[in-house]
N, C-alpha and C positions, 0 to 999 in steps of 0.2 A: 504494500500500500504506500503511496506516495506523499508525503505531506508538500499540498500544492502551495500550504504557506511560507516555502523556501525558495525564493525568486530565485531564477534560472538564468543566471546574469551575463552578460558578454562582455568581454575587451574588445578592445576596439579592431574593425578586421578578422574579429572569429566569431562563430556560430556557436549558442550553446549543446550541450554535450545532450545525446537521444537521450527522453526517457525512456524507460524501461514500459513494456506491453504486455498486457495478457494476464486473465483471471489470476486470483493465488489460493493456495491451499487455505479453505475456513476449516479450523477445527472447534468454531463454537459449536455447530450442525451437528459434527460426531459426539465432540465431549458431552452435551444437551442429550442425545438421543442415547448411547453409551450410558451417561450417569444416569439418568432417568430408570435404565434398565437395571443397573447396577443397584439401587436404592431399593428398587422393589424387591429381586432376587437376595439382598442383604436381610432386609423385612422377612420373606419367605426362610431362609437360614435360621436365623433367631426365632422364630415359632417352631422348630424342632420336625417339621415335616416336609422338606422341599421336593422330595418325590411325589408329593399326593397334588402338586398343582400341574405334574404332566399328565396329560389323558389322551391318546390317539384319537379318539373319535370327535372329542371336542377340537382338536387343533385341524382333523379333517373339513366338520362341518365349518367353523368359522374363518380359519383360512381360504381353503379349497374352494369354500362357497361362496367368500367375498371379491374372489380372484372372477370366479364364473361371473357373478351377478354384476360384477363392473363390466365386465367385456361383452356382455350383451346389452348394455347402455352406450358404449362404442363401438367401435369396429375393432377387429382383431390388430389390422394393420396398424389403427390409432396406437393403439394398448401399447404395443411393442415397441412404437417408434417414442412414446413418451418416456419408456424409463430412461432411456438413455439423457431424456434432458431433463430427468428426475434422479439422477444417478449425480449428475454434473450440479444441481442446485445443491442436493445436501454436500458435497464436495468441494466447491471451491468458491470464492469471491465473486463475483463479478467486477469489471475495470469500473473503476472509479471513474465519472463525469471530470474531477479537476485533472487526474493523467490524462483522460481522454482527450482534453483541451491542450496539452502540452504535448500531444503528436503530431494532433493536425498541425498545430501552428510552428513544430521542426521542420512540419514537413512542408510548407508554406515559406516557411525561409529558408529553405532549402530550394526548394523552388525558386524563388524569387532570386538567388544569388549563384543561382545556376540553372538550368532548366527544369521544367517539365520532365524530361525524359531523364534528370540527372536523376528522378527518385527512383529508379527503376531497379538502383545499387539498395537502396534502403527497405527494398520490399522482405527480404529474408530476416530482417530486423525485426519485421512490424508478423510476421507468418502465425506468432501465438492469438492478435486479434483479428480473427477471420474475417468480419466486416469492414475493417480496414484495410486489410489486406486485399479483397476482391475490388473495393471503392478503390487503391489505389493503382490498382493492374489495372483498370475500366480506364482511367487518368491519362494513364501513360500509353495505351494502346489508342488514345486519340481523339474516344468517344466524346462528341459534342457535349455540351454544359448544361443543355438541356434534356437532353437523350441521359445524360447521366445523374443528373435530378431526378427524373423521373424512375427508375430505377434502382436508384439508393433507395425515394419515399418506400417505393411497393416491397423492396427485402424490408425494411422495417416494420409494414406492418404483417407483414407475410413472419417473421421470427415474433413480433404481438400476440398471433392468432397462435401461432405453436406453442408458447408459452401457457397460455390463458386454457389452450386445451390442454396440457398437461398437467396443470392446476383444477382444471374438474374434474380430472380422471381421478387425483388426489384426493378432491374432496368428494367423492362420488363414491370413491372408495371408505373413507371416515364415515360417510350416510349407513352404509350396507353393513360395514363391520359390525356396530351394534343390536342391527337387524339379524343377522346370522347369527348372534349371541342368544338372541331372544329366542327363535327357531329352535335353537339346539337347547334353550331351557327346554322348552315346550316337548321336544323329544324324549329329553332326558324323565319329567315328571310322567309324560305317558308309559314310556317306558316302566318307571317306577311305579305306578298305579295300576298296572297289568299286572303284577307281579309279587301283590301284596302276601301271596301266602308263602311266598319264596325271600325268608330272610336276606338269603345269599346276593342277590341281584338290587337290594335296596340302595347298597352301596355305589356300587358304580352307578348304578342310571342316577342318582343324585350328586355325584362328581359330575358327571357329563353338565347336568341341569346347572351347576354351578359356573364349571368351570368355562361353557361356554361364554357366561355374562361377562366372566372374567376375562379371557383372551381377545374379547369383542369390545372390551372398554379401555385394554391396554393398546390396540391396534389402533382405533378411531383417535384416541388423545394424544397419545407416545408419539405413532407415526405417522398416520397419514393428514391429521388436519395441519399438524403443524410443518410435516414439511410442503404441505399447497401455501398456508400463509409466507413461507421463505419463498419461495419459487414465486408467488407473485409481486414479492418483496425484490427479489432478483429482476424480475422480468420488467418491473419500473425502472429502476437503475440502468439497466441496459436499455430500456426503450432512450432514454437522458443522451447515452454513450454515444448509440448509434447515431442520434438528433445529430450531434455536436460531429462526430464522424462525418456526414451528409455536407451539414452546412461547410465546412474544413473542405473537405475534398469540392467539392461547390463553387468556394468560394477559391480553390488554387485552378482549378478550369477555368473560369472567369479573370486569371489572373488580377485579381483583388491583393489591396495593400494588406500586406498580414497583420499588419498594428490594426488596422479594420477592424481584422476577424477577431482578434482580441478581444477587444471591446462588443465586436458581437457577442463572443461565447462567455464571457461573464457576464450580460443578459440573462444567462440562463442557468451560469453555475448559482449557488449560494455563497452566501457572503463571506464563510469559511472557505469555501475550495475555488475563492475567482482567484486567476492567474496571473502573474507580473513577468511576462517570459522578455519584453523587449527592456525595460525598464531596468 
C-alpha cells in the first residue's frame, strides 16, 4: 500500500521514480475468517466434546444442499466463473485510487517527455494491473481517443457487473445456508419422531436436527455474507481505480498537460490520498 501523502518529487531534468502496481496480499480477510473459526473450534474444545459437532449427514444436507440451491439460482457457468473473483477478494487488496493516480500520471510524463510509443518499455512494469495494462497497449497500438474512451467506459462497467454478480452468488448463498439448516432440523426431528420406540436412533436424528442449524449459521455469518460485503467493498474501490485508469490513459491520447490531469484526479481522490506528483 502506498502512502500517496509522500510527494513524489523531481530535480530538475529527471522524472520521478515508477510506483509500484498491483493488488497486495490482505490478511485481515484470512486472519477475520481463520480467527473466527478458530474461537469457535477453541469454545467446542473447552466443552469437553468436539467430536459430537461433526455429523456426515448434516454437513451433507447443508453444504451439499446450499452449493445445489445456489446454482440453480444461477447458471453453472456463473457459479464457476465467480469463485475465482471470490477467491481473489478474500485474498488480496485491491490498488489503491491515490497509487492508481501516480501511474497514470508517470505514465503521462513519460509521455509527454518522450512519446507515446516510448511507454511501450513501461508496459511489463505496469502487467500486475490488468486494466492498465490492456488501456495502455490500446494507447500505444494507436487506437483513437475516442474509440479508446469508449472502451475503457464499457471494460468498466463490464468488470461492475462481474463483481456485483459475484457478490449475489455470495449473498445468495448466506440466504440458503440457513435454509438448508432449517431443512435438515426438520429431517432430523422427523426422523427422531418415527423412531420413538427405538432408544438407539434418538440420538443421532437429534445431532442431525441440531447440528444442521448449527453449520447453517456458521456458513451464512462466518463466510458467505461477509465475504459478499468485502467483495462489494472491493468492487467500489476498483470501480474509483479503473475511473482514474480511463480518465489517465484518456487524457495521454488526447495529449493533455499532465499537471491537468493532476488536478483532474484529485477531483476524485479524497483528501487523504490526493497526489503532489509534479510539485
Amino acid at each position: 500500500m502506498v502512502n500517496t501523502s509522500q510527494t513524489q518529487t523531481t530535480q530538475r531534468g529527471q522524472s520521478p521514480s515508477r510506483p509500484q502496481s498491483g493488488p497486495s496480499f490482505d490478511y485481515a480477510t484470512l486472519a477475520g475468517v481463520v480467527g473466527a473459526f478458530l474461537i469457535v473450534s477453541i469454545a467446542m474444545i473447552l466443552g469437553g466434546s468436539p467430536g459430537s459437532f461433526f455429523n456426515l449427514p448434516a454437513i451433507l444436507i447443508v453444504v451439499g444442499g446450499t452449493f445445489l440451491v445456489t446454482t440453480t439460482s444461477f447458471t453453472w457457468d456463473e457459479v464457476t466463473k465467480a469463485q475465482k473473483t471470490m477467491l481473489r477478494a478474500a485474498l488480496y487488496h485491491a490498488e489503491t485510487p491515490g497509487n492508481a493516480a501516480l501511474q497514470v500520471l508517470f505514465l503521462a510524463d513519460q509521455a509527454r517527455r518522450n512519446s507515446i510509443l516510448s511507454l511501450q518499455k513501461h508496459l511489463k512494469d505496469i502487467q500486475n494491473s490488468g486494466f492498465l495494462h490492456r488501456a495502455t497497449e490500446m494507447l500505444v497500438d494507436g487506437i483513437t481517443p475516442e474509440q479508446l474512451e469508449a472502451i475503457l467506459e464499457q471494460q468498466v462497467l463490464a468488470t461492475q457487473h462481474r463483481h456485483q454478480r459475484s457478490a449475489n452468488i455470495l449473498r445468495r448463498a448466506g440466504e440458503v445456508a440457513p435454509a438448508m439448516g432449517l431443512i435438515g432440523t426438520l429431517v432430523g426431528l422427523v426422523q427422531m419422531l418415527s423412531n420413538l420406540e427405538d432408544p438407539s436412533t434418538i440420538g443421532p436424528s437429534m445431532a442431525v436436527a441440531l447440528l444442521t442449524t448449527f453449520y447453517g449459521a456458521i456458513l451464512s455469518n462466518m463466510v458467505f455474507h461477509p465475504l459478499a460485503a468485502k467483495l462489494e467493498r472491493i468492487s467500489q474501490t476498483e470501480a474509483i481505480v479503473n475511473q482514474i485508469y480511463t480518465i489517465g490513459i484518456c487524457s495521454v491520447s488526447k495529449q493533455e498537460n499532465p499537471r491537468r490531469l493532476e488536478i483532474m484526479l484529485n477531483t476524485i481522490l479524497s483528501p487523504e490520498q490526493r497526489v503532489n506528483y509534479f510539485d
